[in-house]
TIDOVO-299828 format. One record per residue: residue number from 1; residue in one letter; chain; x, y, z of N, C-alpha, C in turn. Coordinates in steps of 0.1 Angstrom, whole numbers. Layout:
+-------+-------+-------+-------+-------+-------+-------+-------+-------+-------+-------+-------+
! lumba ! vexgu ! vexro !  n.px !  n.py !  n.pz ! ca.px ! ca.py ! ca.pz !  c.px !  c.py !  c.pz !
+-------+-------+-------+-------+-------+-------+-------+-------+-------+-------+-------+-------+
!   NUM !     A !     A !     X !     Y !     Z !     X !     Y !     Z !     X !     Y !     Z !
...
+-------+-------+-------+-------+-------+-------+-------+-------+-------+-------+-------+-------+
***
This chain:
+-------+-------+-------+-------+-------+-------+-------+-------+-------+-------+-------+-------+
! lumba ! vexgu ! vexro !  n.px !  n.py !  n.pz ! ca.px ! ca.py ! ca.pz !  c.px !  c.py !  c.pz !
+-------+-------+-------+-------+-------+-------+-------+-------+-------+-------+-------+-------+
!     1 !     X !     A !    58 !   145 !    36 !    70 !   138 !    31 !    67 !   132 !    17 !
!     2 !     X !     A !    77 !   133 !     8 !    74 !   126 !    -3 !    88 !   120 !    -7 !
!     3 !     X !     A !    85 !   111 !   -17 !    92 !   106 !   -26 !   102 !   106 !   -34 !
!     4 !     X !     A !   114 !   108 !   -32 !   124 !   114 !   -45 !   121 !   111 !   -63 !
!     5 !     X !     A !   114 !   100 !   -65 !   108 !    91 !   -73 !    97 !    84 !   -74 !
!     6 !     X !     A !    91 !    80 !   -74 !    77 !    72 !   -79 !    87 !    59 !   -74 !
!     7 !     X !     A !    81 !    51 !   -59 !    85 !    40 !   -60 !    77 !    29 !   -69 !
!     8 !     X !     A !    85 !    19 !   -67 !    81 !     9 !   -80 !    70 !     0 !   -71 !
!     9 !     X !     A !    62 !    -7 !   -79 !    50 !   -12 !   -77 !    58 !   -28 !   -72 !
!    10 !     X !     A !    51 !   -34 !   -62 !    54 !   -45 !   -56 !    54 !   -57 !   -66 !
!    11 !     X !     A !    66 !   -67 !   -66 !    62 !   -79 !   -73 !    56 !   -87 !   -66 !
!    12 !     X !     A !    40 !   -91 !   -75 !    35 !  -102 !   -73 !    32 !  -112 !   -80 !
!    13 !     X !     A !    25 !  -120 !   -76 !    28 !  -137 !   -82 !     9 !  -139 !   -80 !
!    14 !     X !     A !     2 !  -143 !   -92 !   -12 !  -146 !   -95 !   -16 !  -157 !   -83 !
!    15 !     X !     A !   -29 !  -155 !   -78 !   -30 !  -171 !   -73 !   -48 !  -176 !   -80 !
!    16 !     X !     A !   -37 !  -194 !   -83 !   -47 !  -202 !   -90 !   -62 !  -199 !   -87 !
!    17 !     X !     A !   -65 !  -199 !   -99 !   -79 !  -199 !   -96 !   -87 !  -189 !   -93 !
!    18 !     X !     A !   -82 !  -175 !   -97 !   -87 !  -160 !   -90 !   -83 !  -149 !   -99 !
!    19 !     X !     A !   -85 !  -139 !   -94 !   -77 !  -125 !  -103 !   -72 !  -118 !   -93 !
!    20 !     X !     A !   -72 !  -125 !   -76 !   -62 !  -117 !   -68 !   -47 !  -124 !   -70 !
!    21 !     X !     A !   -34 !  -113 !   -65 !   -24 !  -115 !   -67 !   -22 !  -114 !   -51 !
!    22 !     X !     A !    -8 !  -123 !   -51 !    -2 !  -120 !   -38 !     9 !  -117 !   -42 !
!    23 !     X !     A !    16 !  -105 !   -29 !    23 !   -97 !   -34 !    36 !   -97 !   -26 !
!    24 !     X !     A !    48 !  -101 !   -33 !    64 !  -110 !   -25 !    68 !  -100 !   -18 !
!    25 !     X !     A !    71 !   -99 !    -3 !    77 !   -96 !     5 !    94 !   -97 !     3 !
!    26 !     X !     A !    99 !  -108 !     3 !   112 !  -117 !     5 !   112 !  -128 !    -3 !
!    27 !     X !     A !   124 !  -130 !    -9 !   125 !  -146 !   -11 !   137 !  -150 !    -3 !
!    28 !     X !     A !   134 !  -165 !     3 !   142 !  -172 !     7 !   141 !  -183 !     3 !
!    29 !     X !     A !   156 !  -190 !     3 !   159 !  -205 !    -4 !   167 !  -208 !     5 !
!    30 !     X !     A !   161 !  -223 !     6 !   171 !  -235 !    11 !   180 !  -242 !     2 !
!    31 !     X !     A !   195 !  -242 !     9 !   206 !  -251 !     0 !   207 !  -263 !     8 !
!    32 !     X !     A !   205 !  -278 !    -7 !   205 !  -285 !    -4 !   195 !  -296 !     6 !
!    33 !     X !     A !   187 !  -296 !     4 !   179 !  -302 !    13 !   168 !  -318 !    11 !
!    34 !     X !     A !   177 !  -321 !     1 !   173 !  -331 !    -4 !   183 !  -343 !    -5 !
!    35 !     X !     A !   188 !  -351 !     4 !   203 !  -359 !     6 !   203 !  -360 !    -5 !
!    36 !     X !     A !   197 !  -367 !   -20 !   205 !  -372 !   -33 !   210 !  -360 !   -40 !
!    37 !     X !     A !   202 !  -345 !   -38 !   208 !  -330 !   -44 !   224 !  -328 !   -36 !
!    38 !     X !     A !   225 !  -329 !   -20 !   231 !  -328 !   -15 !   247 !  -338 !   -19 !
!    39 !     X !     A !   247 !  -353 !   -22 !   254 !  -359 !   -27 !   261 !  -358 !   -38 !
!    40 !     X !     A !   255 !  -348 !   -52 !   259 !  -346 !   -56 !   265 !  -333 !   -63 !
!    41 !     X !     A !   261 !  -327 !   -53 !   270 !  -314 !   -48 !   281 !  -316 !   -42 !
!    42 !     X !     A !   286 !  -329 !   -36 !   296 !  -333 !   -28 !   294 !  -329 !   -15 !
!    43 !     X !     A !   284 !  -331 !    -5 !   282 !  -333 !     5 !   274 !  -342 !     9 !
!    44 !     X !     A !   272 !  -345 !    21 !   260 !  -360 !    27 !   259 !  -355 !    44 !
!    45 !     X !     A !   247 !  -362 !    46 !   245 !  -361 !    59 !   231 !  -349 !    60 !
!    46 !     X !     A !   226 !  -347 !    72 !   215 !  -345 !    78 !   223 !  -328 !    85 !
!    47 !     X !     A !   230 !  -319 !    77 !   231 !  -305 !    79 !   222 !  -299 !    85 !
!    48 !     X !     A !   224 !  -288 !    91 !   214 !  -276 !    99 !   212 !  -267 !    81 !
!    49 !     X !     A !   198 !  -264 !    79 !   197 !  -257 !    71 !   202 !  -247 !    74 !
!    50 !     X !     A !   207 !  -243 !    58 !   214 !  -234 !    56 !   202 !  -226 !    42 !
!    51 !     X !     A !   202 !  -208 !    40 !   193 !  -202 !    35 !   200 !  -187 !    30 !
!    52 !     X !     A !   200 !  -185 !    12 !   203 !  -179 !     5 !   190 !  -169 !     3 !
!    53 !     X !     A !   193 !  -159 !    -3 !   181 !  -146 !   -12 !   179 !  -142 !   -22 !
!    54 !     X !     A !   167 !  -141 !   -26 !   167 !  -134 !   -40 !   158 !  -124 !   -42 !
!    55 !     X !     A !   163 !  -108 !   -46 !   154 !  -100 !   -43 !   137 !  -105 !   -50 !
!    56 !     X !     A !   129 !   -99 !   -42 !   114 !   -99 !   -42 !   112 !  -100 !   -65 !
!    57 !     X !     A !   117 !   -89 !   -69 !   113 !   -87 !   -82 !   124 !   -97 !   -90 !
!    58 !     X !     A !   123 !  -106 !   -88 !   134 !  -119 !   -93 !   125 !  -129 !   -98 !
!    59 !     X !     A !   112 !  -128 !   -92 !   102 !  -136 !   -99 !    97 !  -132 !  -112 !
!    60 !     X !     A !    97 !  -148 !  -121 !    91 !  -144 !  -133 !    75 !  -152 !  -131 !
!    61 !     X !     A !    61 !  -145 !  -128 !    57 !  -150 !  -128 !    46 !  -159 !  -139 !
!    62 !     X !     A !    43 !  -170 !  -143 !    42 !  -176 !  -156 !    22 !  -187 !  -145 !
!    63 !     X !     A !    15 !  -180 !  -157 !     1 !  -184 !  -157 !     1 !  -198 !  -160 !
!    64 !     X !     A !   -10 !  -206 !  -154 !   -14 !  -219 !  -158 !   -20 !  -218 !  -169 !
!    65 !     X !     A !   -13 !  -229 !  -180 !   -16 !  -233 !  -198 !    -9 !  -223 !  -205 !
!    66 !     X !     A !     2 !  -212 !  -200 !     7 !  -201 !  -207 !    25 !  -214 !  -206 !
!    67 !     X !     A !    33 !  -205 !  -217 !    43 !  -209 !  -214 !    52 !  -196 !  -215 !
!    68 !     X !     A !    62 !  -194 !  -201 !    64 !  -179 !  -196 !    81 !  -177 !  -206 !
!    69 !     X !     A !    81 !  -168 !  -204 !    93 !  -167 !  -213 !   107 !  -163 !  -199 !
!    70 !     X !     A !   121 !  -170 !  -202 !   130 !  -174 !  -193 !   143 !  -166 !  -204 !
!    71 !     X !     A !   142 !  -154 !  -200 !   157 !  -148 !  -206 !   170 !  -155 !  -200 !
!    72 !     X !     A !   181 !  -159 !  -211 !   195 !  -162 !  -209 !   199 !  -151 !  -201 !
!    73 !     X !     A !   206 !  -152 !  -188 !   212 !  -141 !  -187 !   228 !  -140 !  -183 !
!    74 !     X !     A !   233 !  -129 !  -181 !   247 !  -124 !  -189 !   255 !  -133 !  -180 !
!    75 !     X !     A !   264 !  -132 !  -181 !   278 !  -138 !  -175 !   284 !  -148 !  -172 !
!    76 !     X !     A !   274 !  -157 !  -178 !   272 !  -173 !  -178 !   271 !  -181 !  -187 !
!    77 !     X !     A !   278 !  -192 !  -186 !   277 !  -201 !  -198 !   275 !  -215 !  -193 !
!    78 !     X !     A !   266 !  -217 !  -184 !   263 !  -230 !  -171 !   247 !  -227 !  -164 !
!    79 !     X !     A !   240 !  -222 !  -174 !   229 !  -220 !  -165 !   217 !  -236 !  -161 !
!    80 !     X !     A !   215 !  -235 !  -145 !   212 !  -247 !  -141 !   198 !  -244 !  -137 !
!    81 !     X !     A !   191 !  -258 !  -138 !   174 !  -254 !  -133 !   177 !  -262 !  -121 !
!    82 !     X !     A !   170 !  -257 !  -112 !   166 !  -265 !   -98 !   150 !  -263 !   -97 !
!    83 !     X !     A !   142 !  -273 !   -98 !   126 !  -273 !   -94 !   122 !  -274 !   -78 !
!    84 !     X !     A !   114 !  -265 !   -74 !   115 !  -268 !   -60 !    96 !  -264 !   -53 !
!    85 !     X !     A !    95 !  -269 !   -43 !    84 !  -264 !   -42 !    85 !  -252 !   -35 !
!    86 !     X !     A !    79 !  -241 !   -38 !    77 !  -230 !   -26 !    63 !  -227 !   -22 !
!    87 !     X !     A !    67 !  -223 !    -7 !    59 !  -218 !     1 !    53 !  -207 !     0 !
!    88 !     X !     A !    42 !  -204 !     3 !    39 !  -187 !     1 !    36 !  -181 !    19 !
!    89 !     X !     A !    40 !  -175 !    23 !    39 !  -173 !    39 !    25 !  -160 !    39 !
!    90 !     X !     A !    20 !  -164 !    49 !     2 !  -153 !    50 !     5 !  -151 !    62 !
!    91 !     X !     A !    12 !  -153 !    72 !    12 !  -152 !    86 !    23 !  -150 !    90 !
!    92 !     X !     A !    27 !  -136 !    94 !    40 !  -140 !   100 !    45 !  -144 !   114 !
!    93 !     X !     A !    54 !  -138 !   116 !    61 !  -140 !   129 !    81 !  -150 !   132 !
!    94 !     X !     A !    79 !  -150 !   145 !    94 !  -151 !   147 !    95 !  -167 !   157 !
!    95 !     X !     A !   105 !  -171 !   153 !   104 !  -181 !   165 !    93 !  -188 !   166 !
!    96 !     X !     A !    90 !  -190 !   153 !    77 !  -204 !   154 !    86 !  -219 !   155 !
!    97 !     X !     A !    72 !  -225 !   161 !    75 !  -238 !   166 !    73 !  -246 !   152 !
!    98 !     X !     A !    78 !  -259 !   149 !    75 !  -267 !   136 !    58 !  -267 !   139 !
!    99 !     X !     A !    55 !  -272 !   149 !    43 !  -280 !   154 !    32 !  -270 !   149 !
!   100 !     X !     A !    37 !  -257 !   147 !    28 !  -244 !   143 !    29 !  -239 !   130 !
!   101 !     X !     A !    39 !  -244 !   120 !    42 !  -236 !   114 !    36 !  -239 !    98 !
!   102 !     X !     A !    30 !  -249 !    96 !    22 !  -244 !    87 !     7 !  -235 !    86 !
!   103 !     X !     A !    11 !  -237 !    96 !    -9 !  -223 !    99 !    -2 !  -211 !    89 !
!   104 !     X !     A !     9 !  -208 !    91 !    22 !  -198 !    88 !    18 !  -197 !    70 !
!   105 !     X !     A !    14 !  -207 !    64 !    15 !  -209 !    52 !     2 !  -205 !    44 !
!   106 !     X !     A !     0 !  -196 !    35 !   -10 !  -194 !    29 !   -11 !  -201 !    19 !
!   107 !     X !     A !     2 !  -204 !     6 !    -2 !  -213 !    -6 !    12 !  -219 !    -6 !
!   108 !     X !     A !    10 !  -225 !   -12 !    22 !  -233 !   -25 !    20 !  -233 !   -38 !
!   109 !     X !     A !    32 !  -230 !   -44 !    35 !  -228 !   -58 !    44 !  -238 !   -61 !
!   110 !     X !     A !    47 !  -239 !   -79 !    64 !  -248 !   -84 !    70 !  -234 !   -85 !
!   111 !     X !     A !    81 !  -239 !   -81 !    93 !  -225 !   -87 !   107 !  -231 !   -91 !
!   112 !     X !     A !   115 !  -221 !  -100 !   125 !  -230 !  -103 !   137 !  -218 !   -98 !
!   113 !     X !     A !   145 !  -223 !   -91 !   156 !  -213 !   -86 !   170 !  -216 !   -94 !
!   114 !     X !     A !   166 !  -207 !  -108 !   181 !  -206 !  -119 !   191 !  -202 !  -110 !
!   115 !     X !     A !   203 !  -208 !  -111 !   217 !  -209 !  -109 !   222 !  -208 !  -119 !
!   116 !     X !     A !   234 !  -198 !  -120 !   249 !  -191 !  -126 !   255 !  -202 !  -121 !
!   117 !     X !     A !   256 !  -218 !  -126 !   266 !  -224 !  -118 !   282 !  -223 !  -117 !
!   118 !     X !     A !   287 !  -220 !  -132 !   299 !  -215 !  -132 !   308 !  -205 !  -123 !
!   119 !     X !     A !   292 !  -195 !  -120 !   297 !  -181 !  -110 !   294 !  -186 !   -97 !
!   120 !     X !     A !   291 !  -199 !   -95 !   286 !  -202 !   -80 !   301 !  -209 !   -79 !
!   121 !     X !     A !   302 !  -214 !   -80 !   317 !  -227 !   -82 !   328 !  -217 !   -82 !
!   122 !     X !     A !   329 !  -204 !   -90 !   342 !  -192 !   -91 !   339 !  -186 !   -78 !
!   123 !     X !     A !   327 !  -188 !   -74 !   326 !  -180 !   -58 !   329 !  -186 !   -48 !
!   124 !     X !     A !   331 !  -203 !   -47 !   328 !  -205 !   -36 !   347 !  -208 !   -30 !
!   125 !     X !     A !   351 !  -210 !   -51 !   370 !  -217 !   -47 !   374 !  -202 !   -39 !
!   126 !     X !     A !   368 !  -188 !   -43 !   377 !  -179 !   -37 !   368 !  -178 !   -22 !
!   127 !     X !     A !   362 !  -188 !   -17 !   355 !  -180 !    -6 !   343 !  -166 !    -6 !
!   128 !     X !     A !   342 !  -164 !   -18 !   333 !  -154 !   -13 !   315 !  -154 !   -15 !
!   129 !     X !     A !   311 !  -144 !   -14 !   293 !  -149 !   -10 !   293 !  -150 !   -27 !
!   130 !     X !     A !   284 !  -159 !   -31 !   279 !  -160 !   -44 !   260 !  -156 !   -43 !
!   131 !     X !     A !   261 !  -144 !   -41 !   247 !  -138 !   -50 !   245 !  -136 !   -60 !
!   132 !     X !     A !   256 !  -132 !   -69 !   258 !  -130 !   -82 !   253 !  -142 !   -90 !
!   133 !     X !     A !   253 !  -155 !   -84 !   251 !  -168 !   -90 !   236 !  -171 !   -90 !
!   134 !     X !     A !   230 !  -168 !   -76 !   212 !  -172 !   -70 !   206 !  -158 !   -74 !
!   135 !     X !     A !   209 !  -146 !   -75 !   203 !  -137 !   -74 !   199 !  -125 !   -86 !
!   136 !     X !     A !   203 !  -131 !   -91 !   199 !  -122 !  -108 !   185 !  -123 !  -113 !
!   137 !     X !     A !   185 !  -113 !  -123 !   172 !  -107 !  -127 !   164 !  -120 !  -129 !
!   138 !     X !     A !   153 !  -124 !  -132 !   146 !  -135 !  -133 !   150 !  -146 !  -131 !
!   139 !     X !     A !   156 !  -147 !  -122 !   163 !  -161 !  -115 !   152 !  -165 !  -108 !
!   140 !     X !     A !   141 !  -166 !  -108 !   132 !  -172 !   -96 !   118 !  -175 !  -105 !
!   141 !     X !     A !   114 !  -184 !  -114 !   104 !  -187 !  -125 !    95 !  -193 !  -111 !
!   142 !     X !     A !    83 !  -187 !  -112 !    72 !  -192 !  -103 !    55 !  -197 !  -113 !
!   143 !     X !     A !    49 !  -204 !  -104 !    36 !  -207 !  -112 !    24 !  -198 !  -107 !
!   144 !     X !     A !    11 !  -201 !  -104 !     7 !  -194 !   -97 !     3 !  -200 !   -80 !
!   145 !     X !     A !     2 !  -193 !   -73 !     0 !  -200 !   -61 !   -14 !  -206 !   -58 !
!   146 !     X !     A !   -14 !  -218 !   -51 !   -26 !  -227 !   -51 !   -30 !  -222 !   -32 !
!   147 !     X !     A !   -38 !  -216 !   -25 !   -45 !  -215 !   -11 !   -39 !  -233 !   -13 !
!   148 !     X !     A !   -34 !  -229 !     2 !   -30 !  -244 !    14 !   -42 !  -252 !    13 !
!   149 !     X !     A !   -54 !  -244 !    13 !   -67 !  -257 !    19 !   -70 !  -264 !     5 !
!   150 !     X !     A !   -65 !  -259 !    -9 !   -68 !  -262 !   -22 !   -57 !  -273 !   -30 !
!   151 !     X !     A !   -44 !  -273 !   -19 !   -31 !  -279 !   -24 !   -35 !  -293 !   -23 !
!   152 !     X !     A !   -38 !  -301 !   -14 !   -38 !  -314 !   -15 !   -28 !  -315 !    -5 !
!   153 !     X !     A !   -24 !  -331 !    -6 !   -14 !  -337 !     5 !     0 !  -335 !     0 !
!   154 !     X !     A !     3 !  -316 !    -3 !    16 !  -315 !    -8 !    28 !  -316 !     3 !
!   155 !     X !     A !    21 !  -322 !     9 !    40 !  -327 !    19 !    39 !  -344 !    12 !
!   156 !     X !     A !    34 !  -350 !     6 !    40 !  -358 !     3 !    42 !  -361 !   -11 !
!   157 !     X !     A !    40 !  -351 !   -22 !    32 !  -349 !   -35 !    49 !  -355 !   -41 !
!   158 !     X !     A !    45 !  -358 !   -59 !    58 !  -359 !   -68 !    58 !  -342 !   -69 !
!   159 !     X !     A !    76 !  -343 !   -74 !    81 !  -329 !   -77 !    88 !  -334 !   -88 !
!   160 !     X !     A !    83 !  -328 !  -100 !    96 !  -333 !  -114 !    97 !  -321 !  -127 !
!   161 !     X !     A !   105 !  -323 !  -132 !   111 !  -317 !  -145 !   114 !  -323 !  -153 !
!   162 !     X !     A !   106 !  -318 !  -164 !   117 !  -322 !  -179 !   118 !  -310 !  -189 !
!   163 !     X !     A !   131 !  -316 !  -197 !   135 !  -304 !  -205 !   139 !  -310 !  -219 !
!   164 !     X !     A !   128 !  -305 !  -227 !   127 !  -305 !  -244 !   123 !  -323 !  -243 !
!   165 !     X !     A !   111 !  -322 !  -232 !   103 !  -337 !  -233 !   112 !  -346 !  -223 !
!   166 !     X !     A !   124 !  -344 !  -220 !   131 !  -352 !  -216 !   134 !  -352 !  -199 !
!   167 !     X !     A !   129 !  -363 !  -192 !   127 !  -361 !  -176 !   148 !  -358 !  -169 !
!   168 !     X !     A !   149 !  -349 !  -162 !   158 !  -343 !  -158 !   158 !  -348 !  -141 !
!   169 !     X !     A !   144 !  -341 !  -134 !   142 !  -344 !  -121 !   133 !  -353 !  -112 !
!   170 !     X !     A !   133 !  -358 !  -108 !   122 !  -364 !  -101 !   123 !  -370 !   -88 !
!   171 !     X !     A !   116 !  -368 !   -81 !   115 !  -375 !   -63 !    99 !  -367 !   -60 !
!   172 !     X !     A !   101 !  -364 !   -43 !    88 !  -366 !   -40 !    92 !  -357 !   -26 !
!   173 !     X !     A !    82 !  -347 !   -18 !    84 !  -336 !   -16 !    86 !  -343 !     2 !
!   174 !     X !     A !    84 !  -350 !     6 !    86 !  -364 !    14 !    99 !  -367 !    11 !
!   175 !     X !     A !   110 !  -362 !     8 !   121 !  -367 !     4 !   130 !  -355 !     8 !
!   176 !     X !     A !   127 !  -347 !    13 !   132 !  -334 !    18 !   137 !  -335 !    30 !
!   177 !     X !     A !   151 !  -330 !    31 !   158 !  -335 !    43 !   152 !  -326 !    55 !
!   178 !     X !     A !   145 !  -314 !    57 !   136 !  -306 !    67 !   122 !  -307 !    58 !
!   179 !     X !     A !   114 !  -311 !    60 !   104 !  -308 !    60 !    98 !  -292 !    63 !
!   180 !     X !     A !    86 !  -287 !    52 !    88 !  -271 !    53 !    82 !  -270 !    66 !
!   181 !     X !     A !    74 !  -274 !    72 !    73 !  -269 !    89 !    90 !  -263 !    95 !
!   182 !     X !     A !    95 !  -274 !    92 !   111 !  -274 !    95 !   117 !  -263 !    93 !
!   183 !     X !     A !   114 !  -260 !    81 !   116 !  -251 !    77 !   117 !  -236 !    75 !
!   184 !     X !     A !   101 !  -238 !    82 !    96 !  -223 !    87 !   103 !  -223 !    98 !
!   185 !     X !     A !   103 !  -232 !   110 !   104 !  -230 !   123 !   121 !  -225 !   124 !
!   186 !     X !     A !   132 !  -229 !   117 !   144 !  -227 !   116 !   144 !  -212 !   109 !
!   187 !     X !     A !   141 !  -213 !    95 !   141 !  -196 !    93 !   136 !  -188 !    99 !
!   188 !     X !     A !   121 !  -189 !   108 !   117 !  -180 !   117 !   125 !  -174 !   128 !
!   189 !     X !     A !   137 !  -183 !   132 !   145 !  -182 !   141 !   155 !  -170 !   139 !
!   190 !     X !     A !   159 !  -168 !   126 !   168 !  -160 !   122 !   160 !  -150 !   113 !
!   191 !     X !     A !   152 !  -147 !   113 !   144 !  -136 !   106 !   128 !  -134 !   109 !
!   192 !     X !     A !   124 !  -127 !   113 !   107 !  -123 !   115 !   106 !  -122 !   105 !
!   193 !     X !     A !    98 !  -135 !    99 !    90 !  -139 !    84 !    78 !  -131 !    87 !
!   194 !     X !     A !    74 !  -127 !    74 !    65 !  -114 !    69 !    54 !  -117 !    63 !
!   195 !     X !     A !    40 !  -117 !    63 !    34 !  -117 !    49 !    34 !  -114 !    39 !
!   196 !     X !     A !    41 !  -123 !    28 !    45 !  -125 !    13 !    57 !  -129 !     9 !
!   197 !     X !     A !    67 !  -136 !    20 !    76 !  -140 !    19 !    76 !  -154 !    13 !
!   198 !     X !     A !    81 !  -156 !     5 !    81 !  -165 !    -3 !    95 !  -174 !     1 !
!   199 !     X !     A !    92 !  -191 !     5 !   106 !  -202 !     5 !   105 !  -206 !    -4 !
!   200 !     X !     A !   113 !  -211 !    -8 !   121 !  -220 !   -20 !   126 !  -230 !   -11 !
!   201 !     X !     A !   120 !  -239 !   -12 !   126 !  -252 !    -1 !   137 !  -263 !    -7 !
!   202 !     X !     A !   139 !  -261 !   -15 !   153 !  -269 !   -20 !   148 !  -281 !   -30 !
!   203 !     X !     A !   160 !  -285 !   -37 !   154 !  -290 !   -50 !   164 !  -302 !   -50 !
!   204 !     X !     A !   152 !  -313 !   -59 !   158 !  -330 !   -56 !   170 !  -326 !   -67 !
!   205 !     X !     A !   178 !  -342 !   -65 !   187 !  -345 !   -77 !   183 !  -343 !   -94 !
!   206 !     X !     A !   192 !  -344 !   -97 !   192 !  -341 !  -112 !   193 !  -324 !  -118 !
!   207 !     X !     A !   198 !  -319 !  -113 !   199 !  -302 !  -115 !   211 !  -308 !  -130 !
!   208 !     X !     A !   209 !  -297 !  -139 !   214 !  -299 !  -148 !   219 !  -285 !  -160 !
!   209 !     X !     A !   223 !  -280 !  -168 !   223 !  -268 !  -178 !   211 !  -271 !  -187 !
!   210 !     X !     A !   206 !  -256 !  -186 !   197 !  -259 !  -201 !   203 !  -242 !  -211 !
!   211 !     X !     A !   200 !  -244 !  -227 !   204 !  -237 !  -235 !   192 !  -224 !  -240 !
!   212 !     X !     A !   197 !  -219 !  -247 !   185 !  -208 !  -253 !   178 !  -220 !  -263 !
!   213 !     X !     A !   167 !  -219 !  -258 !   153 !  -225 !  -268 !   149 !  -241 !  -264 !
!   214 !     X !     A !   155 !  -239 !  -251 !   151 !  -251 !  -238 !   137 !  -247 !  -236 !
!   215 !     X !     A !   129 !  -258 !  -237 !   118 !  -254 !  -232 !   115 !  -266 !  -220 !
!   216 !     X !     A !   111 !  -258 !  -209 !   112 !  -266 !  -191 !    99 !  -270 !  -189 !
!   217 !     X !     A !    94 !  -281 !  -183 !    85 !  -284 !  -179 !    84 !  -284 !  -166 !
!   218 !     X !     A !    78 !  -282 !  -157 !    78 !  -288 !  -143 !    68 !  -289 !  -133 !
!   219 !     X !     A !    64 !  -299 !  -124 !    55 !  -301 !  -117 !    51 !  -307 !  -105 !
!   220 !     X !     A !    45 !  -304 !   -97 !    43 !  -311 !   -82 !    26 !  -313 !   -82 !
!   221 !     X !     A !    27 !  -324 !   -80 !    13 !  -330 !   -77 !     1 !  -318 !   -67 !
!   222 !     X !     A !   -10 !  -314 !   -72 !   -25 !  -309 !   -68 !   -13 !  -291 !   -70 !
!   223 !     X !     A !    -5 !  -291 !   -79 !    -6 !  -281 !   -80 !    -2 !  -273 !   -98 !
!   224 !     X !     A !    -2 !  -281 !  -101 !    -3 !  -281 !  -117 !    11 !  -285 !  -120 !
!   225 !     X !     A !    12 !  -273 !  -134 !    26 !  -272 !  -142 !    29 !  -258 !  -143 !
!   226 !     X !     A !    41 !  -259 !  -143 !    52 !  -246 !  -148 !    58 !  -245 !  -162 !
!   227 !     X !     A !    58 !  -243 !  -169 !    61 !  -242 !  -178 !    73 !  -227 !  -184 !
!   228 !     X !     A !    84 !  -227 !  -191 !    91 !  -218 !  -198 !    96 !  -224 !  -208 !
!   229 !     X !     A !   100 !  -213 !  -218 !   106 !  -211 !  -228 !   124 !  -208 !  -221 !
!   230 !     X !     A !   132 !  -206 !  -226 !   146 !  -203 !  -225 !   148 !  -192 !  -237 !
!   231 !     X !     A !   148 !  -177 !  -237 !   149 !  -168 !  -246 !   164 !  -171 !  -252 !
+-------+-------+-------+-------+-------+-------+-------+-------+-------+-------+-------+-------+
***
């Protein structure tokens, strides 16, 4: 059996500290999971997570002390940063328990999950799915992944942003309305998570637009900085 085509080579994402890569299965993101992000989206309260996609090659991945380059992209004139921390998954399986689920976790990264907010907002008055908004070409800026035993105490680390020097986001990863155990154990329920699946666990207050020649800073404690440009 062969190939109609030369398939394309897996997107992967560098991990700190090495010259191996790990190589994205899935991306999944959580909406909302931070009550002060949640408030001002216009909702409140302690929801059942809820979990959006972005194909695997969505990641732009950006080296520690490099600053990665972040293309404008088309259809939009509202583009929003969300800083979040992600998970890198090494273990899979289905129906894990919280109490299990970070064994489930190989690393953690910062990532930032760009939103089309304009096309998320035109999607949601007509009711329909907005992937068009979460899921475009380099919507998913990543750093490099830190091994779990090298991260530090990132369930309770700061998570922040700033843009052109100027602080945008800030809270603390302890401020997460599921906790990512939680979070594995919930998405595991609705999908057999895979090795290389990457979460996006949802991002504090202060989501905001940035322009062409924004330059983003962002960071979560024991695991460095992220850095882009805005092409």
């Amino acid at each position: 059996m062969r190939h109609v085509f030369p398939p394309a080579a897996p997107a992967c994402v560098p991990v700190a500290g090495s010259d191996a890569l790990f190589p994205v299965h899935r991306i999944f993101c959580v909406g909302r999971n931070y009550a002060e992000h949640a408030r001002e989206m216009g909702f409140s309260g302690r929801e059942p997570p809820f979990f959006f996609m972005k194909p695997a090659d969505a990641v732009v991945p950006v080296t520690a002390g490099e600053t990665g380059r972040l293309p404008y992209p088309t259809l939009t004139a509202d583009l929003h940063h969300e800083i979040e921390l992600v998970a890198a998954i090494g273990q899979g399986g289905s129906n894990i328990a919280a109490a299990d689920a970070l064994a489930h976790v190989w690393g953690y990264a910062i990532g930032l999950d760009m939103t089309r907010r304009d096309l998320q907002a035109d999607m949601k008055k007509q009711g329909r799915p907005w992937c068009i908004a979460k899921g475009f070409d380099a919507s998913a800026p990543i750093s490099a992944i830190t091994p779990a035993a090298q991260a530090g105490d990132v369930q309770h680390a700061a998570i922040w942003l700033e843009v052109n020097g100027q602080q945008r986001q800030a809270s603390r990863i302890d401020r997460m309305i599921w906790s990512v155990a939680e979070v594995v154990a919930h998405l595991s329920a609705a999908w057999t998570l895979r090795p290389g699946d990457l979460i996006f666990t949802g991002t504090p207050e202060g989501v905001g637009a940035v322009r062409h020649g924004d330059v983003l800073e962002g960071g979560i404690d024991g695991l460095g900085t992220l850095r882009l440009a805005v092409a």
